[in-house]
N, C-alpha and C positions, 0 to 999 in steps of 0.2 A: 781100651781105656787108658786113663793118665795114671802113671808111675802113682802110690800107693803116697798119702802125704797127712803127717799123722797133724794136725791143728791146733786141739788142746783146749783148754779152760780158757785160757787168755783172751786167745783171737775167738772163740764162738761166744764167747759170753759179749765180746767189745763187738760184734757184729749184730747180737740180738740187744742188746741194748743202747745199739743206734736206728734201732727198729727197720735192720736189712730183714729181710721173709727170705729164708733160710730152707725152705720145704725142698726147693729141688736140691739141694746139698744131701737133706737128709733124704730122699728117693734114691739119689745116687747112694750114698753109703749103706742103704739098705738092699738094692741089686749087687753091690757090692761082698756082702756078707755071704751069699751063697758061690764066691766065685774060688779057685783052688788061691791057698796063701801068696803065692805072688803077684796076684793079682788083687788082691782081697786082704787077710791078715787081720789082725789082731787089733793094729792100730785103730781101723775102721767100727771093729768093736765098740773098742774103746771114745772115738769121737761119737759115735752115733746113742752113746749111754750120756755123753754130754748133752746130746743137744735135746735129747729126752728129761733129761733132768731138767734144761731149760725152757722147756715146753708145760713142764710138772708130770711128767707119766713118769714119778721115780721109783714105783715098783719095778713096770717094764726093764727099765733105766739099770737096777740091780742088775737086775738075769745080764740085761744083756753086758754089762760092766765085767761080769765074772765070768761068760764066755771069753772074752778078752784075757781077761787075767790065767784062767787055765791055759792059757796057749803059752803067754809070757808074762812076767812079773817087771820085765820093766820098758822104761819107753823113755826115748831120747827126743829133747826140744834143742835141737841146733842154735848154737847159739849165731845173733845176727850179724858177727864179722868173728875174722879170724878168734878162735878162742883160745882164750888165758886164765883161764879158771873152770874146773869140774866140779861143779856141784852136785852129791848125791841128796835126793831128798829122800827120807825115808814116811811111806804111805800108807793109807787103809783105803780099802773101798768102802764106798759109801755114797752120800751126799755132796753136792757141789761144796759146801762147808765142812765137811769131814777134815779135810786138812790146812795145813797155811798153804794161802794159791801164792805161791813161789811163782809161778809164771808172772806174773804178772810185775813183781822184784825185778825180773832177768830178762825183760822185755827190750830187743834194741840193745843189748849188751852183747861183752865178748864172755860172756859165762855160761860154758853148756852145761843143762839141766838134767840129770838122770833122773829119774821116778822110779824107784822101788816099790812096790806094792806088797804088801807084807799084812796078814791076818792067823788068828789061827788054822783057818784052812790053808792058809796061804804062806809056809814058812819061806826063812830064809831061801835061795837058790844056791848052789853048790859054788856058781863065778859069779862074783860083785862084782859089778861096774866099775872099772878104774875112774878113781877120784880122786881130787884133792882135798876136801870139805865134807862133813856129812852132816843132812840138819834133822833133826826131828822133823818133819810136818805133821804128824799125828796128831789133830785136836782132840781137844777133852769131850770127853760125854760118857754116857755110862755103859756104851759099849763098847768103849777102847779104854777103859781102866784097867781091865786088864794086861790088855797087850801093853802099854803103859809100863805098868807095873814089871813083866818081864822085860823089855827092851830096855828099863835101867841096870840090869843083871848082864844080858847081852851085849852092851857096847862098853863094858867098862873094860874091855879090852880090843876093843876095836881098832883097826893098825891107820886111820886114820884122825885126826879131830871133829870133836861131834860138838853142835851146837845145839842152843836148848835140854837141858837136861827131860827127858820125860818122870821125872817124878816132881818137877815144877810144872810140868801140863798138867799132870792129873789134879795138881792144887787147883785149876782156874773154875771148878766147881761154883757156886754161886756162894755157896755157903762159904766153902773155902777160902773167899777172896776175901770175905769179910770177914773172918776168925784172922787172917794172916794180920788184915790192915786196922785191926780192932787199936791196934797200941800206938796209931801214930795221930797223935794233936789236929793235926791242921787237913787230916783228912775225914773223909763219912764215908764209910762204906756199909749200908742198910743191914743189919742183921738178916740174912736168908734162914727162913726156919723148912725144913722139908716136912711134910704134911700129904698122909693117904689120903685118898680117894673119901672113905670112909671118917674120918674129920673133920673133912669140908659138907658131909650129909648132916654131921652131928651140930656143926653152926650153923646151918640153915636152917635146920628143927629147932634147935632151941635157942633163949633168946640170948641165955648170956655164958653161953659155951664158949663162945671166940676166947673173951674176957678171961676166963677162967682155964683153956686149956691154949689158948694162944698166944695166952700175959701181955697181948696189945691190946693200940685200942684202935676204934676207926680214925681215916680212910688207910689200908696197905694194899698192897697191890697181888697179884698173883698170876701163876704163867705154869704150865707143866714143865716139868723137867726136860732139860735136852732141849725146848724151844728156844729161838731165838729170831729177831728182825720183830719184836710186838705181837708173835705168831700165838695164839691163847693168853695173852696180856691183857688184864683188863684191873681196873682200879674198884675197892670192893666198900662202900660207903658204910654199909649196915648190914642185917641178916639176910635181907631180901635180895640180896646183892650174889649172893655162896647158893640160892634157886637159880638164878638166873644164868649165874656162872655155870655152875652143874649142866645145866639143859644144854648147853652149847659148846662144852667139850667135856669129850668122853676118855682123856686119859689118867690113868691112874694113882701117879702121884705131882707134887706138886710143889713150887718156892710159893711162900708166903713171906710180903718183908714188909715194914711201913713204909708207908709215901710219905715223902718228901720231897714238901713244895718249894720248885728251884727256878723258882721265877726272878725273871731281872725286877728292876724297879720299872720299867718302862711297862711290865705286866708279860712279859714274852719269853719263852722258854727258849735256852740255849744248851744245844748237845755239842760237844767235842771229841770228834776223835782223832786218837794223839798215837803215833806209833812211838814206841822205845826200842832206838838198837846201839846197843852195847849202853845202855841208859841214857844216850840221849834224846833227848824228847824232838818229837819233829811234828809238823801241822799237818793233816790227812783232809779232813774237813771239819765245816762250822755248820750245824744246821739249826734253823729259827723257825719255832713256831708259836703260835697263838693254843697251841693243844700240850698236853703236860707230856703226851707220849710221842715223841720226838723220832724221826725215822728221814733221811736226808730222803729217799723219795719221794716221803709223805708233807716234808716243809715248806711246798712251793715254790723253792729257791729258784728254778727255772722262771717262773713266773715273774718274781720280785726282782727288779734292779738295785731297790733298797737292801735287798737281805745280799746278795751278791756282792755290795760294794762294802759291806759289812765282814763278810766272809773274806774278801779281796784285804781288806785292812788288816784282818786277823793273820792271815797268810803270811803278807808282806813285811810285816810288823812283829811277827812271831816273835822271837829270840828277845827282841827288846822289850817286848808286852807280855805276854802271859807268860811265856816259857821262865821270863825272871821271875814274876809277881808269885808262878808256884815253883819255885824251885827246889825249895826244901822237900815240901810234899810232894814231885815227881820223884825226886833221890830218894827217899823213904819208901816210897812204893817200889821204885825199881829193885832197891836193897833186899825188900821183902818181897818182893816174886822171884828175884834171882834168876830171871831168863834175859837171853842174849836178845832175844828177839820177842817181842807184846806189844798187840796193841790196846789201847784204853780209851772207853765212851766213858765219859765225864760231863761234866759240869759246874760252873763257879758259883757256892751260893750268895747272897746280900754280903755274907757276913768277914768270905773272903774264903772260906774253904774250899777244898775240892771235893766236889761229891761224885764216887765212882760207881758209875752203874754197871760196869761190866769188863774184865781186862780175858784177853783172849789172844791165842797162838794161832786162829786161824778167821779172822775179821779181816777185811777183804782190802787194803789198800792200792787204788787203781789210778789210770788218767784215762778211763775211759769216756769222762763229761767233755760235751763240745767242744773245742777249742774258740768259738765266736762267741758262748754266752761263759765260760769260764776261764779265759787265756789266763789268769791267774795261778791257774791251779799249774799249769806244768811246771814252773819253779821251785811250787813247795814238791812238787810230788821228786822233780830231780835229786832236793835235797836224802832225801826218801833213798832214792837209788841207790846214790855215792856213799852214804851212809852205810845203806847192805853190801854191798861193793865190797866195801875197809873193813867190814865186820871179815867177809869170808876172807880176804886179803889176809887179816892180820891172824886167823884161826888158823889158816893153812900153814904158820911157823909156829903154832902151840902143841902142848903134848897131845898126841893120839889118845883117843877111847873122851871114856867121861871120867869122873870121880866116883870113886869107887861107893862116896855116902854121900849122899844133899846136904852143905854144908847150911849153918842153922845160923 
């Protein structure tokens, strides 16, 4: 068999989402698994919990991620020519979104990528990977708050410079975003209320429960905790709405926020998403649709030449178009999240504000879309790069560790 070749998130996800059929890959790495570590190893683990996760068997996906990770904690993505920068990322196991996909940053660069994998089972290892940069990739959810919450204690003495604070991850909560963004004018960020299982039975039975124990009023939206991509997202008009909902997801707790209708004038919903590094805003993509719950898969941009050339404008035009018209409102928000690195799903309303649906450390910025129906896109996404580039560039001459407190 061929020399051991570890692939990674980047390249398996930009192969299944060019709709390559990936099975004999995964047959090989699963004959693979029983063979002694030089021929076999850790790596193959590890890609073979990828390509299960991109399959959806993410239980399996677990097990076999964490076979991987007992062997080793961490895994090097070579970088694509001679390398001038080390980047440690620091990781959880998990889900394809558990962390920021840094591969995908350092794709076709001279920056090689270490991966740390680190959980409470999973401490530190005794040799850290020689770096120059170390980042958080840890996204928020509410089973890395914890580790979160220690690994602000752990790196405030760490002998390199750390990006991302993790006690600004832990903020990117739902509720969080919007208590942080509550004081700034020219932005909306939806009050998130969190709401048991057992509250949403109690509006569904009675009539004016919502009113009275939810202090809103119809339509709000709702989604369980921890989801994301529209995943148990559904718009809640009246009581008959929290029956309906109930019957069709079974998880526990839950965001409740009000909707807001953030429709252009032309009647067609517009999503943004906008990365921030080192606070400046850069264009990731535009998605249009004629539905309120906006998802770039789900907006038919493939389809439409119209919505494409629209998106193509946005791009091109960025810096002089939207990025001035909010600039206030990005600098305010970036001030108040206080990360090196976010990205932000937004929206403009009628009225001129920005409306933030969601700012995240580990939302997926790629160039994975065709290059014949989106040659647009590789410009803005370059900007993206060089951006992340100068961030680890300019980190690599700042002081080692974090701050010892999240300044306020």
């Amino acid at each position: 068999m061929n020399p051991v070749t570890y692939h990674g998130l980047a390249q398996l996800m930009t192969r299944t989402y060019h709709g390559e059929d990936l099975t004999e890959l995964g047959q090989e790495l699963i004959k693979r698994t029983s063979l002694p570590p030089h021929e076999g190893g850790p790596e193959v683990f590890l890609d073979l919990a990828i390509l299960l996760h991109l399959r959806g068997f993410h239980e399996m996906a677990r097990e076999v991620q964490m076979q991987a990770l007992r062997q080793r904690q961490t895994y090097v993505l070579p970088a694509a020519r001679a390398p001038a920068l080390r980047l440690l990322a620091l990781m959880v196991p998990g889900e394809l979104n558990a962390n920021t996909p840094l591969e995908f940053l350092v794709e076709d660069s001279d920056i090689e990528l270490h991966q740390l994998f680190i959980s409470p089972e999973l401490l530190f290892p005794s040799q850290i990977p020689e770096h120059d940069v170390a980042m958080v990739a840890v996204g928020e959810s509410e089973q890395t708050l914890p580790l979160l919450q220690a690994l602000g204690l752990a790196l405030v003495h760490w002998p390199r410079p750390v990006l991302n604070h993790p006690a600004r991850i832990a903020g990117l909560t739902r509720d969080g975003v919007a208590l942080t963004l509550a004081g700034i004018p020219e932005v909306v960020a939806p009050m998130a209320q969190r709401v048991e299982r057992s509250t949403l039975e109690t509006w569904a039975r009675e009539e004016h429960a919502f009113a009275r124990e939810g202090g809103g009023v119809y339509p709000v939206i709702v989604r369980p905790v921890d989801s994301h991509a529209g995943t148990g997202l559904m718009k809640i008009d009246g009581m008959e709405g929290w029956r309906d909902y109930l019957a069709q997801n079974e998880e526990g707790v839950f965001f409740v926020s009000p909707f807001v209708d953030y429709r252009s004038s032309d009647g067609l919903f517009r999503k943004y998403r906008i990365a921030l590094v080192q606070g400046v805003p850069f264009a990731s993509h535009l998605a249009i649709s004629d539905h309120w719950m906006v998802h770039y898969l789900n907006g038919g941009m493939e389809d439409s030449a119209q919505k494409r050339e629209e998106e193509a404008h946005f791009m091109e035009h960025f810096e002089s178009d939207f990025a001035r018209r909010q600039a206030n409102s990005l600098a305010q928000v970036q001030r108040a999240l206080g990360l090196d690195y976010v990205v932000l799903d937004c929206a403009e309303l009628q009225d001129g504000r920005l409306l933030i649906f969601e700012a995240d450390s580990s939302a997926v910025v790629h160039g994975m879309d065709p290059v014949e129906l989106f040659p647009y896109k590789r410009s803005a996404l370059q900007k993206v790069l060089q951006a992340f580039r100068q961030m680890l560039e300019d980190a690599r001459h700042a002081a080692p560790g974090l701050p010892s407190a999240v300044p306020v």
